[in-house]
MDAnalysis code that builds the backbone (N, CA, C; Angstrom):
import MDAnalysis as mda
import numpy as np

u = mda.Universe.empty(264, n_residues=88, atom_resindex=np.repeat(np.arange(88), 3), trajectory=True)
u.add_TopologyAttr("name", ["N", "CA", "C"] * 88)
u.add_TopologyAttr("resid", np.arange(1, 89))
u.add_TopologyAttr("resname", ["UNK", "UNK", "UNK", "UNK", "UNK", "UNK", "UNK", "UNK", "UNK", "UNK", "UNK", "UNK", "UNK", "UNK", "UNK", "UNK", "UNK", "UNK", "UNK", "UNK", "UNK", "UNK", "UNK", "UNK", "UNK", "UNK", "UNK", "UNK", "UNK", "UNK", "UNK", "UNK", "UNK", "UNK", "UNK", "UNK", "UNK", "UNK", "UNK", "UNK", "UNK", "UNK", "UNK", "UNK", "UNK", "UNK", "UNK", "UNK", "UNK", "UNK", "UNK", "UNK", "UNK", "UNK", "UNK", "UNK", "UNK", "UNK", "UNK", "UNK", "UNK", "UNK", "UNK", "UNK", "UNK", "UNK", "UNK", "UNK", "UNK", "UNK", "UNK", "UNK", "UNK", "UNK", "UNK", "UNK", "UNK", "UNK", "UNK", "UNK", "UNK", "UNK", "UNK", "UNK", "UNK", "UNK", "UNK", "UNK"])
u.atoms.positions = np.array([
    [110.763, -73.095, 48.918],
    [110.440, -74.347, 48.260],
    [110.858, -74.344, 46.802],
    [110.915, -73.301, 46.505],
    [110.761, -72.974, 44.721],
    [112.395, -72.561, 44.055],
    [113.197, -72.180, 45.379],
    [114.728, -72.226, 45.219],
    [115.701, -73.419, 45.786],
    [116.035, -74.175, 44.971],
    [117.229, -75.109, 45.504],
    [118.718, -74.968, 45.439],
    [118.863, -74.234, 46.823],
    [120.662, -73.724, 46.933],
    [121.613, -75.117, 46.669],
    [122.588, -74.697, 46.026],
    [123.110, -75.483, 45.288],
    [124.808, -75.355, 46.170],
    [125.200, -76.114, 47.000],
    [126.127, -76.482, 47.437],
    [127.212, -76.763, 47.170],
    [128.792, -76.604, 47.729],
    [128.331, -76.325, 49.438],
    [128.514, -74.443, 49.297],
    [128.208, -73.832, 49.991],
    [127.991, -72.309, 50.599],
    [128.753, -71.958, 51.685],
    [129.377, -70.922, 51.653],
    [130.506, -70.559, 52.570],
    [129.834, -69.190, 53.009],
    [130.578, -69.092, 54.301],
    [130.217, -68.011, 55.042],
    [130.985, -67.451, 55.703],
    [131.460, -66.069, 56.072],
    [132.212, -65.804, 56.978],
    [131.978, -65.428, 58.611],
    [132.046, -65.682, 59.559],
    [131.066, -65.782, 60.764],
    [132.388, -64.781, 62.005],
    [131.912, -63.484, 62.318],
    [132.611, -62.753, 63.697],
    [131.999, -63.204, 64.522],
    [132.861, -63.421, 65.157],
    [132.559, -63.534, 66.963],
    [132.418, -62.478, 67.949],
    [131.671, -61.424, 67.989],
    [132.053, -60.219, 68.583],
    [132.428, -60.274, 70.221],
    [132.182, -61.384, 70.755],
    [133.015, -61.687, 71.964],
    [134.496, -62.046, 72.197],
    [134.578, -63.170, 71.286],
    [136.306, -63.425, 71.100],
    [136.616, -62.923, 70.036],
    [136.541, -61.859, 69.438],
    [137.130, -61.646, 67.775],
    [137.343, -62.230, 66.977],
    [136.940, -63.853, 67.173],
    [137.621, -65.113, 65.971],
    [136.687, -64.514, 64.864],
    [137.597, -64.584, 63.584],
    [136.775, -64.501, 62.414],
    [136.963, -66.207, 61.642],
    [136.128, -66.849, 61.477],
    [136.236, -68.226, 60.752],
    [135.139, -68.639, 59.798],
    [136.004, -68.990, 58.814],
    [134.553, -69.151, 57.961],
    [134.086, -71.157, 57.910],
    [132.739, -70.563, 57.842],
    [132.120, -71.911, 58.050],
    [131.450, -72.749, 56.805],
    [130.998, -73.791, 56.041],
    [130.914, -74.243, 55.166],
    [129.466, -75.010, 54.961],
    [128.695, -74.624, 54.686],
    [127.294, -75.425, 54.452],
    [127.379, -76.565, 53.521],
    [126.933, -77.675, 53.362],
    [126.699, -78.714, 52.368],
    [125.390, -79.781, 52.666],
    [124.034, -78.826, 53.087],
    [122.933, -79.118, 52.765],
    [122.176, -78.088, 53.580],
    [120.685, -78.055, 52.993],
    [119.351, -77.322, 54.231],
    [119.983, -77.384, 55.067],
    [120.013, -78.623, 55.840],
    [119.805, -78.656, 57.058],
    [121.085, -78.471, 57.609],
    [122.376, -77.985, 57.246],
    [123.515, -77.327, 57.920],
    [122.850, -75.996, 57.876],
    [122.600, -75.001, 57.006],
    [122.447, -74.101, 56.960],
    [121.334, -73.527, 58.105],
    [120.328, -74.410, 57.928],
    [118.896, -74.191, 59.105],
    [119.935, -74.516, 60.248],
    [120.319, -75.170, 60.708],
    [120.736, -75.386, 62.105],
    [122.151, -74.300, 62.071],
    [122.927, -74.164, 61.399],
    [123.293, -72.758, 61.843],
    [122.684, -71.388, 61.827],
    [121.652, -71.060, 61.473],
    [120.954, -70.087, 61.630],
    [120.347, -70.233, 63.207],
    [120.079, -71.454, 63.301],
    [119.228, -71.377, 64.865],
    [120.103, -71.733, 65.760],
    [121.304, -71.570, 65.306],
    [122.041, -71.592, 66.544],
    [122.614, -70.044, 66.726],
    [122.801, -69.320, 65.373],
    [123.050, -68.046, 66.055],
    [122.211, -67.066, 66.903],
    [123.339, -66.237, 67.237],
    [123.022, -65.062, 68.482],
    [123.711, -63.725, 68.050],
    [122.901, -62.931, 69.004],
    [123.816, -61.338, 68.536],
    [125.077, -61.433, 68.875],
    [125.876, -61.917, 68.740],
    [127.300, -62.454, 69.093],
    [127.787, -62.713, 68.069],
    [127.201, -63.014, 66.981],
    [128.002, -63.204, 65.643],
    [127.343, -62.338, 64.676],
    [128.647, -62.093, 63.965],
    [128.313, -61.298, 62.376],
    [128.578, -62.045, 61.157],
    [127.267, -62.222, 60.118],
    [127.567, -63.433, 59.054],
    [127.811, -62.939, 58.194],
    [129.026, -63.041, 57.417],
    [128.777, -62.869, 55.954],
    [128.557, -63.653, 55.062],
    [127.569, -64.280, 53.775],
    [127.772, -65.047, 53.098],
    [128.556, -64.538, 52.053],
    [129.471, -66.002, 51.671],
    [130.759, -65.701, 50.524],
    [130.111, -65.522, 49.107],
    [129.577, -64.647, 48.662],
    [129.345, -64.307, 47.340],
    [129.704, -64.748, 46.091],
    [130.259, -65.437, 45.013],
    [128.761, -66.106, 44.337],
    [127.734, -67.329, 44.800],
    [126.764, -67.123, 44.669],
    [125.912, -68.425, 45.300],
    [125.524, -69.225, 44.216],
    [125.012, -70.295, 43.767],
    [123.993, -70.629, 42.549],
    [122.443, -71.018, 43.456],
    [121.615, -70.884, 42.832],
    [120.263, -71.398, 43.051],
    [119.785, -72.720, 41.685],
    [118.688, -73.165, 41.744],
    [118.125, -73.936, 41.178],
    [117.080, -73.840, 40.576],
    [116.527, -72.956, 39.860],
    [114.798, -72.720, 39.455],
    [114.021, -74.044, 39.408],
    [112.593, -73.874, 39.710],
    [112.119, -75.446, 39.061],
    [112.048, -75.321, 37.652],
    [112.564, -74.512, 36.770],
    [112.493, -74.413, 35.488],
    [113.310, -75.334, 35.088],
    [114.640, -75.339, 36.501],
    [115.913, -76.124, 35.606],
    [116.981, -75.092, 35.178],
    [116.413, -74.086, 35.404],
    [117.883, -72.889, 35.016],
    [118.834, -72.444, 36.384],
    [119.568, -72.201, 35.968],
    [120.731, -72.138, 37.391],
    [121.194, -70.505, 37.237],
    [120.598, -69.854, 38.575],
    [120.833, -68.793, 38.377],
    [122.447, -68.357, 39.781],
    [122.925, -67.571, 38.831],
    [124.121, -67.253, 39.723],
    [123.785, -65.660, 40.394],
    [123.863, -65.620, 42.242],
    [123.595, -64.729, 43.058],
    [124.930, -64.106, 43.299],
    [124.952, -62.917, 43.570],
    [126.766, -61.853, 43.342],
    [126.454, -61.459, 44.946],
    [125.051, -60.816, 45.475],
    [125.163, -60.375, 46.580],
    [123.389, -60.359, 47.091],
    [123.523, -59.792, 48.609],
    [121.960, -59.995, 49.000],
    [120.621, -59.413, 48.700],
    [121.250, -58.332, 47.851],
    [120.528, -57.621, 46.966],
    [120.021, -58.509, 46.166],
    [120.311, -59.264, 45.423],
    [119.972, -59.735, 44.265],
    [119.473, -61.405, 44.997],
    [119.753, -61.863, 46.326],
    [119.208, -62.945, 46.862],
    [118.011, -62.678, 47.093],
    [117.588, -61.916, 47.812],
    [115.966, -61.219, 47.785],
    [115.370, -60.760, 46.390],
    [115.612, -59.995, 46.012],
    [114.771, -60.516, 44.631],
    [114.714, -61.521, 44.198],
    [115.532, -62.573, 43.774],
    [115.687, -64.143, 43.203],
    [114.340, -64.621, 44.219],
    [114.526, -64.604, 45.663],
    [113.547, -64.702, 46.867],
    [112.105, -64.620, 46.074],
    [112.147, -63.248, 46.331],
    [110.688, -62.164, 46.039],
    [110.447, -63.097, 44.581],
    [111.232, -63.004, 43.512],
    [110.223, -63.234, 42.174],
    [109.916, -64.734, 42.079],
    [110.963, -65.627, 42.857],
    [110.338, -66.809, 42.292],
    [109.521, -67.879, 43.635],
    [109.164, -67.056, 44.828],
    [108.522, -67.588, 45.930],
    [107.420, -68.028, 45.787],
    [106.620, -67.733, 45.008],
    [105.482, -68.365, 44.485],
    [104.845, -69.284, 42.870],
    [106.703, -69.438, 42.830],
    [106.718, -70.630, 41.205],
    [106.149, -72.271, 41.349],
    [105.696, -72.403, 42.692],
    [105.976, -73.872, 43.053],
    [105.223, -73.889, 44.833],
    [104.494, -75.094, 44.806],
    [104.038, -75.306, 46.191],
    [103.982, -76.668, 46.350],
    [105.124, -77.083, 46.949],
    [105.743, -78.612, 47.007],
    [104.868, -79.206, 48.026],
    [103.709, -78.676, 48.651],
    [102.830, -79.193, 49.745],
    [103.472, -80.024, 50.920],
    [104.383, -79.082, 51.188],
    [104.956, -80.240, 52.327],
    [104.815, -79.167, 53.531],
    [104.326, -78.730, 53.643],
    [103.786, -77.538, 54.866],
    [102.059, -77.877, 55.051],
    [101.714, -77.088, 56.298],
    [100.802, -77.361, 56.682],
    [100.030, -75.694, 56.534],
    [98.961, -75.586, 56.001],
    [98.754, -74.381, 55.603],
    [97.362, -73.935, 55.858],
    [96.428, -74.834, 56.743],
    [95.498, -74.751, 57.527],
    [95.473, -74.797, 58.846],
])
């Protein structure tokens, strides 16, 4: 809730059945959520490295790799609770 990926986001996606390697292109949530739930152990993802995020501060932080996406994750997951979940 507290990170807004900042678009569009590229990815590189194996096919370990047909070997196609193709990269695929996000340009909102909801590309990204629906390719996640469409994958299977059949594909290998890479995301294309630099990313930007959005703080609710307003600062734009630039991500190099997934190391540093999980922390960005971890420190700012609890900056913000946009109440749009159900939590009872």
């Amino acid at each position: 809730e507290c990170l807004d990926f900042q678009y569009p986001i590229t990815a590189s996606v194996f096919n370990k059945d047909s070997e196609i390697i193709e990269t695929v292109s996000f340009n909102s949530d909801n590309d990204l959520i629906d390719f996640f739930n469409y994958l299977n152990n059949t594909y290998v993802v890479k995301i294309n490295f630099p990313i930007s995020v959005l703080l609710t501060d307003g600062s734009l932080v630039v991500i190099n790799n997934l190391n540093e996406l999980e922390n960005t994750i971890n420190t700012h997951k609890n900056d913000c609770d946009e109440d749009d979940d159900y939590e009872w």
